[in-house]
PAVO-990126 format. One record per residue (C-alpha): z, x, y. Coordinates in Angstrom, 2 decimals, padded with zeros to 5 digits, always signed. Each point is the difference from the previous one (the first is absolute). Layout:
Z, X, Y
...
# end
This chain:
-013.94, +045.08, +031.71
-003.58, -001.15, +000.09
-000.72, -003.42, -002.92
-003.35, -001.63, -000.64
+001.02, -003.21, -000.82
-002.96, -002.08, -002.05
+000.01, -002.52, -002.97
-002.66, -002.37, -001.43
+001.05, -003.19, +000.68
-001.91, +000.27, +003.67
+001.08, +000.99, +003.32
+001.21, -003.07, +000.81
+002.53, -000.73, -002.36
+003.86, -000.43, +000.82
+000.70, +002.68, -002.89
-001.42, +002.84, +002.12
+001.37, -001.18, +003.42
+003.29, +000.12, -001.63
-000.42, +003.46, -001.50
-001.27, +001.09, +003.02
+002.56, -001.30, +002.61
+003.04, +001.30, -002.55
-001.67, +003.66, -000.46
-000.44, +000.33, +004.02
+003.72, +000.48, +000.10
+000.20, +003.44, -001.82
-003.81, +001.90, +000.89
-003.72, -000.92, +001.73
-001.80, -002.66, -002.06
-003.75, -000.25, -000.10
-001.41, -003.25, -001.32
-003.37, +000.49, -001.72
-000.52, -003.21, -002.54
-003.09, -002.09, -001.55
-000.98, -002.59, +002.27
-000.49, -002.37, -002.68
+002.56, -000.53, -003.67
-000.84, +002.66, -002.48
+002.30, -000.92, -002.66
-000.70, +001.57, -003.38
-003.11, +001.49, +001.06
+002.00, +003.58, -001.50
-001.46, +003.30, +001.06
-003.39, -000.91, +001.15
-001.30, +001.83, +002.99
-003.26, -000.93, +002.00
-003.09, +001.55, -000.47
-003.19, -001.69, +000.67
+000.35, -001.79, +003.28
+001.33, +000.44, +003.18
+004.13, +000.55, +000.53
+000.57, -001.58, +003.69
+003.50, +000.42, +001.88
+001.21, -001.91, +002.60
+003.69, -000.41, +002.09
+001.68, -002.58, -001.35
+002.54, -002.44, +002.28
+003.23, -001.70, -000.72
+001.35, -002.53, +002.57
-002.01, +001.73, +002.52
+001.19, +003.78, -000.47
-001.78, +002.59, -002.00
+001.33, +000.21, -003.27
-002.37, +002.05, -002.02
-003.56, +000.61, -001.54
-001.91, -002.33, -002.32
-002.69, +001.41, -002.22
-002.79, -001.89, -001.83
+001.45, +001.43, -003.16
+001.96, +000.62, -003.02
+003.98, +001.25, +000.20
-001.45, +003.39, -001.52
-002.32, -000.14, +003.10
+002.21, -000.06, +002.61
+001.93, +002.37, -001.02
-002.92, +002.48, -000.16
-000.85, -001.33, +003.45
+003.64, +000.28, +001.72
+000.27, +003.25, -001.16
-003.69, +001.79, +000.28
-000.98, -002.41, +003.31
+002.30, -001.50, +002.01
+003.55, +002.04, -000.19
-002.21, +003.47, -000.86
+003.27, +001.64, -001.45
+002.03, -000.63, -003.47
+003.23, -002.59, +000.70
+003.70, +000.75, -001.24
-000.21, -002.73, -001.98
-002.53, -002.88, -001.15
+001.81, -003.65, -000.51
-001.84, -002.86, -001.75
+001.05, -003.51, +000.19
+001.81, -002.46, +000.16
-002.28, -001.39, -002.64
+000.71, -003.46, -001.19
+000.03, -000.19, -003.48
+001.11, +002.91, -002.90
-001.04, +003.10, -000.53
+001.51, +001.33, -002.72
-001.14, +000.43, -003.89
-003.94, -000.65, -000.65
-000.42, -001.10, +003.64
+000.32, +003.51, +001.17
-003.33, +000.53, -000.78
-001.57, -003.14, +001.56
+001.86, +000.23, +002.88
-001.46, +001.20, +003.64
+003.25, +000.23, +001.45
+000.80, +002.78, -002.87
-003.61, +001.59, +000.76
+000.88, +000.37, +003.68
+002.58, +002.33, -001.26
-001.18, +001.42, -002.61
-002.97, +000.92, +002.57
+002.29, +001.74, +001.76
+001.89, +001.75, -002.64
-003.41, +001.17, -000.95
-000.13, +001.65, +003.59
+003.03, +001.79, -000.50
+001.96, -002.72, +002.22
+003.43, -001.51, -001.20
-000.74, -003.37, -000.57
+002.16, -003.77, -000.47
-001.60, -003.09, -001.38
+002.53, -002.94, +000.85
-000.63, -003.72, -001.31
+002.17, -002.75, -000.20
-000.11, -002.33, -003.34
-001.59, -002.99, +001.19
-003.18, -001.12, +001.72
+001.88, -002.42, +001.98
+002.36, +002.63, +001.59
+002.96, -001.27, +001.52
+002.27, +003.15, +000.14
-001.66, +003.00, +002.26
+003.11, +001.03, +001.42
+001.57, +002.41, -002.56
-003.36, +000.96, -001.39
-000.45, +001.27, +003.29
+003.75, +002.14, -000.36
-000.40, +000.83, -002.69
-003.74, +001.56, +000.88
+001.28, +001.39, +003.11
+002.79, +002.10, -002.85
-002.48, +001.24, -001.96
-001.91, +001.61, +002.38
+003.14, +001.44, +001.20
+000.98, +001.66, -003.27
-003.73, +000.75, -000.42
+000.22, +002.02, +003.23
+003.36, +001.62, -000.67
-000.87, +001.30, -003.28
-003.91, -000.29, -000.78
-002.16, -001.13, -003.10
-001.84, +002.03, -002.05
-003.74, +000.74, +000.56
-001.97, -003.14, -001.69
+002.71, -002.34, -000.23
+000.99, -003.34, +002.04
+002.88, -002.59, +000.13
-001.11, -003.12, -001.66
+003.02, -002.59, +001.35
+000.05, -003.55, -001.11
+002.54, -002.51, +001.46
+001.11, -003.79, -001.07
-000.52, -002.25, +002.11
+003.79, -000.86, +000.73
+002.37, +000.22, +002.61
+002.29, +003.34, +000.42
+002.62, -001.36, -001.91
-001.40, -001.23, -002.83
-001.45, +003.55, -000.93
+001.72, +001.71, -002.13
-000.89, +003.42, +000.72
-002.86, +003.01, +000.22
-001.40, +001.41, -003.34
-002.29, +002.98, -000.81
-002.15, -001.06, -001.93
-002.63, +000.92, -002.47
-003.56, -002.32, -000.12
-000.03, -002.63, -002.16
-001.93, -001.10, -003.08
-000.68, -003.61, +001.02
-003.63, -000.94, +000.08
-002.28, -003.21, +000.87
-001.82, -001.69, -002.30
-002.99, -001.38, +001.53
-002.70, -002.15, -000.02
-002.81, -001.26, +001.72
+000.18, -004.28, +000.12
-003.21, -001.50, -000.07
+000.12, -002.87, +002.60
-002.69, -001.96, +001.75
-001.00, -000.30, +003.41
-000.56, -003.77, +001.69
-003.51, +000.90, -000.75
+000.52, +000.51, -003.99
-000.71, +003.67, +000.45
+002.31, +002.16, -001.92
+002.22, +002.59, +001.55
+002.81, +002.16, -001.77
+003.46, +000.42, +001.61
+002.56, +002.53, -001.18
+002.79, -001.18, -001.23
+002.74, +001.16, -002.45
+003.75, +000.47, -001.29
+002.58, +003.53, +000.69
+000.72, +001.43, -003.63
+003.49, +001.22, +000.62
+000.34, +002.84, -001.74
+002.90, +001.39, +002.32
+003.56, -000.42, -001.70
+001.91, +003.25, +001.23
+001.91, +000.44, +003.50
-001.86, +002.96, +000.23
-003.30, -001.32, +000.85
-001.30, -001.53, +003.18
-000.94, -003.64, -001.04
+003.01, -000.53, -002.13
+002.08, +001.05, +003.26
-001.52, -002.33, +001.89
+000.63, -002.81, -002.55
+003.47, +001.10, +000.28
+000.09, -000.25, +003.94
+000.34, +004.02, +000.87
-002.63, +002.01, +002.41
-001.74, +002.28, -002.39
-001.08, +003.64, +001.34
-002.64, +001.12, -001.98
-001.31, +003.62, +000.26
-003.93, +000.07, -000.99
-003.07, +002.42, +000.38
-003.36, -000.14, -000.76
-000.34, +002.64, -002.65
-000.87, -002.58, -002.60
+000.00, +002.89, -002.81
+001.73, -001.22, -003.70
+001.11, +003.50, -000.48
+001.62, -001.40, -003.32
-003.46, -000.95, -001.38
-001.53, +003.67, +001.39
+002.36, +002.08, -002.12
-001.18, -002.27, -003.14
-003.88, +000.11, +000.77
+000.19, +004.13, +000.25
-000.04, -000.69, -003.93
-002.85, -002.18, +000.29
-002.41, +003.19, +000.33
-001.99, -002.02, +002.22
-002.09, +002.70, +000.62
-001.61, +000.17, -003.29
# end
């Protein structure tokens, strides 16, 4: 089994040296990452300047390719350029900090994914519930399952495995849930602050409005200390609100 491997917290982060090292163990991994953090950049893709690639070394020994670009990006890249044939499987991650509710659609490490659901590739996002990670280990496992039940029985066209883990040890998780996205949302702002100069800048800040209070939905699992398995595609159709509006007579 052949599995691009990318994320968007950068080449270098432990996340994706752990994801990487753990998948080695059940097919051929290609690493093909941003060189630099992408976080929440979504599904941007480069267009107006130059996309450079170059090997990328761990410790010494080649350990994949870094591109001058956006999670979406390399994706496009590992796939069109550098492996020149579709993978088995597409695995993004071990991003730290959640995924899951409103942050689906922010997040890079989601876009890598979704990028390659979009080129008919089964696809796993994989982050870990803290930006201070602390537990790779059985994100890593339970990665490493998915893409083993992904391989044994498929996913349909479109669709990807958004997987979101606390970060605890084993044994203080209290199980695997599929899950449905959440509800939960950010309200922002932008803070006005002041440089040592006196110049004004803005910084974006801003408080999670949990609206999340069933088992069956991603955040709330998390809350609740469970992995939450959430199947998503991007077909972003209401088809609810297109059966009202064909009484709208829109046309005229």
């Amino acid at each position: 089994m052949k599995i691009l491997v990318s994320n968007d917290d950068g080449i270098d982060s432990r996340g994706i040296f752990e994801l990487s090292q753990k998948l080695k163990e059940i097919g051929e991994v290609i690493v093909v990452a941003p060189r630099t953090e992408q976080s929440a950049v979504g599904h941007a893709i480069t267009m107006k300047i130059p996309v450079r690639v170059t090997e990328y070394y761990r410790n010494g020994e080649f350990f994949g390719y870094a591109v001058d670009g956006t999670p979406a990006d390399c994706i496009k890249m590992g796939i069109k350029n550098i492996m020149g044939e579709l993978p088995d499987l597409v695995v993004s991650g071990i991003n730290n900090g959640s995924n899951a509710a409103i942050n689906i659609i922010y997040s890079g490490t989601v876009s890598a994914a979704r990028e390659a659901a979009i080129m008919d590739v089964p696809a796993i996002a994989v982050s870990v519930t803290s930006h201070t990670v602390t537990e790779f280990d059985y994100a890593a496992e339970i990665a490493k399952n998915l893409a083993l039940k992904v391989a044994e029985n498929g996913l349909r066209a479109g669709t990807l495995l958004n997987v979101n883990i606390p970060d605890l040890p084993k044994d203080k998780i209290k199980g695997v849930l599929l899950t449905r996205q959440g509800l939960s949302k950010w309200d922002d702002k932008f803070e006005e602050r002041k440089d040592p100069y006196g110049k004004k800048y803005y910084w974006l800040t801003g408080s999670l409005i949990d609206n999340d209070l069933e088992l069956g939905t991603d955040h709330y699992a998390l809350k609740n200390d469970y992995v939450s398995v959430t199947p998503i595609h991007f077909d972003l159709t209401d088809y609810e609100m297109f059966g009202k509006m064909k009484d709208w007579n829109i046309s005229g």
